[in-house]
C-alpha positions in Angstrom: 0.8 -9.7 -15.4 3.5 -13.1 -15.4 6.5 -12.3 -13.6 9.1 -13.9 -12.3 10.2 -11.2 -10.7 7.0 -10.1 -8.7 6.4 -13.8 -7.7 9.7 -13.7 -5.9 9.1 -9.9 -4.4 5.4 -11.6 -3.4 7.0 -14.2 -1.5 9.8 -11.9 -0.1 7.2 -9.5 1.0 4.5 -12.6 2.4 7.8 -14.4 4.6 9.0 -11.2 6.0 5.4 -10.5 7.1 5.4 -14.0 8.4 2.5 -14.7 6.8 0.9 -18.4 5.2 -0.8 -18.7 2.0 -3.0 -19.3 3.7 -3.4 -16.3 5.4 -3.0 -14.0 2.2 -5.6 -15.8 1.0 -7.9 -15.6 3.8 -7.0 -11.8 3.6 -7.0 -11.1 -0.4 -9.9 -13.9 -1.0 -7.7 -15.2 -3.3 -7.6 -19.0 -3.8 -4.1 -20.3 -1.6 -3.6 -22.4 -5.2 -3.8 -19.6 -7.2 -1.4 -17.3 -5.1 1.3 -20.4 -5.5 1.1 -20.0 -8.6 1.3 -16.7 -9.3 4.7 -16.6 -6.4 6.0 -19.1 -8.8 5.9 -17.1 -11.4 3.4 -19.4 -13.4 -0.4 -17.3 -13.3 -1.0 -14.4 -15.3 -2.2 -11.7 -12.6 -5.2 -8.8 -13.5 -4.3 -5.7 -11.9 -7.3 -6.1 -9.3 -5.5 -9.6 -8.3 -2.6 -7.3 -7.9 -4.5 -4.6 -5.4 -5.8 -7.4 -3.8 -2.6 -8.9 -2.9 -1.1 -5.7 -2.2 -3.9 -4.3 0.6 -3.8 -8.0 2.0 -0.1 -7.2 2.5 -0.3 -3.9 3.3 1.7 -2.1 0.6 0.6 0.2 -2.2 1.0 -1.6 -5.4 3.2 0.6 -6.5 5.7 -1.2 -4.2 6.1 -3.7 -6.8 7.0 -1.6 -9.3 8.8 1.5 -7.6 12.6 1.4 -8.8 13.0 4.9 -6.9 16.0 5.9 -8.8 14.7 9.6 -10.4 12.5 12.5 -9.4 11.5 12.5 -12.6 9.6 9.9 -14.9 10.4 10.0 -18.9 10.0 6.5 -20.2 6.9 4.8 -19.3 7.0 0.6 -19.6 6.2 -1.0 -22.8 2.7 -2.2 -23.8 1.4 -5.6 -22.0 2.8 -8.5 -23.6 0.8 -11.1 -25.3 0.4 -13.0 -21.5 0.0 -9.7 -19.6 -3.2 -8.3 -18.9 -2.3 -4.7 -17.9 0.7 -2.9 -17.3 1.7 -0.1 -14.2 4.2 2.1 -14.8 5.1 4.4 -11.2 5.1 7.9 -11.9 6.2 8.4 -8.0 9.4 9.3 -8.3 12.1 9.7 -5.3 9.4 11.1 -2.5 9.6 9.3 0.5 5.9 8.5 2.7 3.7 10.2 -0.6 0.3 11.0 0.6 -0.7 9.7 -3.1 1.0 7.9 -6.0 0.5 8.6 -9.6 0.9 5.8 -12.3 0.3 5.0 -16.0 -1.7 1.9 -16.0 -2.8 0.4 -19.7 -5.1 -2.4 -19.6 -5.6 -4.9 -21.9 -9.2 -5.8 -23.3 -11.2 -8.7 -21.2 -10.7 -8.1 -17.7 -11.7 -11.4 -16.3 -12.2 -10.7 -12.8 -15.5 -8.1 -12.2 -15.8 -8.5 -8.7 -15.9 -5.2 -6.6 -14.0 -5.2 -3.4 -12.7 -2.2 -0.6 -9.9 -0.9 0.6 -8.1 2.1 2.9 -7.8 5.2 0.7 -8.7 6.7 -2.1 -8.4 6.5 -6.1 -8.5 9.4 -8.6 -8.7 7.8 -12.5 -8.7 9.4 -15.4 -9.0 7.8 -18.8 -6.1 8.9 -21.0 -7.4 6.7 -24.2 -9.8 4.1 -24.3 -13.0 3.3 -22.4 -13.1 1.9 -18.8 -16.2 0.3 -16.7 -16.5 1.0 -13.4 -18.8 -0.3 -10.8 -19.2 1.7 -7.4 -21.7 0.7 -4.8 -23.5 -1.7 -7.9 -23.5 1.4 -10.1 -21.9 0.6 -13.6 -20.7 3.3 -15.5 -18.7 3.9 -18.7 -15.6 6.0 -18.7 -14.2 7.6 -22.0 -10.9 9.9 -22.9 -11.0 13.0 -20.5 -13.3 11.7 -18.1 -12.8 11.0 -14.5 -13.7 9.4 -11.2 -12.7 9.8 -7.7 -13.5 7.0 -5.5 -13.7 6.7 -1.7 -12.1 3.4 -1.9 -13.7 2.0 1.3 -16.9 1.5 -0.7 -17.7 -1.7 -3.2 -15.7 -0.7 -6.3 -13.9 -2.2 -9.3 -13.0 -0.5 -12.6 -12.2 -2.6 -16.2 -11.6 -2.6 -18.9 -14.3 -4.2 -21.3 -13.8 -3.1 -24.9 -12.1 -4.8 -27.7 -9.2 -2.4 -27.2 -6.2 -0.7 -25.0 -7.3 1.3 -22.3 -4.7 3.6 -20.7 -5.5 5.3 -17.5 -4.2 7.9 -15.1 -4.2 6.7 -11.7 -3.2 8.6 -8.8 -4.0 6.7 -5.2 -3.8 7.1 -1.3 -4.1 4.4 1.1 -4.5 6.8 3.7 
């Protein structure tokens, strides 16, 4: 994802935190270089950059997206551009503290970053279209239409997508 807008929110987000780059980066192990970029609106982000980022801050990642106005969701966002890698539509609505948040996530072939990684919570997927790789505990396993995976998101995980086409998920998360 290349956004102006998220770079900006990032950087909002990091200074109200009072928090370095250096710090975020010493917290997402993301390069400080990398993060500049990406507040500047000038890197192309994968969505596990994004939860990365997001857990170092200590926000859901649907904080970045969340416009709040509506209980209910009808119009999802548009296929990832040509220089996005995935996109994340909220499916939260108007409810206050969720104990989970639901989202439409597509990702875009040739996830570059494979690297597992923890955090607080939990992660229910379920593969809408498409095929998704996912890795728990050094386990690698392929995901197709109408299957699922529920994750304790404290152990080593990372899911991908690694075909040649769209894969759109169902994602509903805690970070409780």
């Amino acid at each position: 994802m290349k956004d102006d807008a998220f770079g900006n929110e990032l950087k909002k987000v990091r200074k109200s935190r009072k928090m370095t780059l250096q710090e975020l980066s010493d917290r997402s192990g993301l390069s400080i270089s990398f993060l500049s970029q990406v507040e500047r609106g000038l890197r192309t982000l994968t969505f596990t950059s994004m939860n990365k980022i997001s857990e170092a801050l200590d926000v859901n990642v649907n904080f970045f997206f969340d416009n709040g106005n509506s209980s209910v969701k009808k119009k999802v966002r548009d296929r990832p551009s040509e220089m996005e890698t995935f996109s994340y539509t909220s499916l939260k609505g108007k409810m206050e503290d969720p104990d989970f948040i639901p989202a439409l996530v597509e990702l875009k072939s040739g996830e570059s970053q494979k690297i597992s990684y923890t955090h607080r919570g939990q992660e229910f997927v379920y593969v809408l279209s498409g095929q998704l790789e996912v890795e728990l505990d050094g386990m690698k396993e392929t995901l197709y239409a109408e299957e699922s995976i529920h994750i304790d998101s404290s152990m080593a995980h990372h899911w991908y997508n690694d075909s040649n086409g769209l894969t759109t998920i169902l994602l509903v998360s805690s970070s409780k």
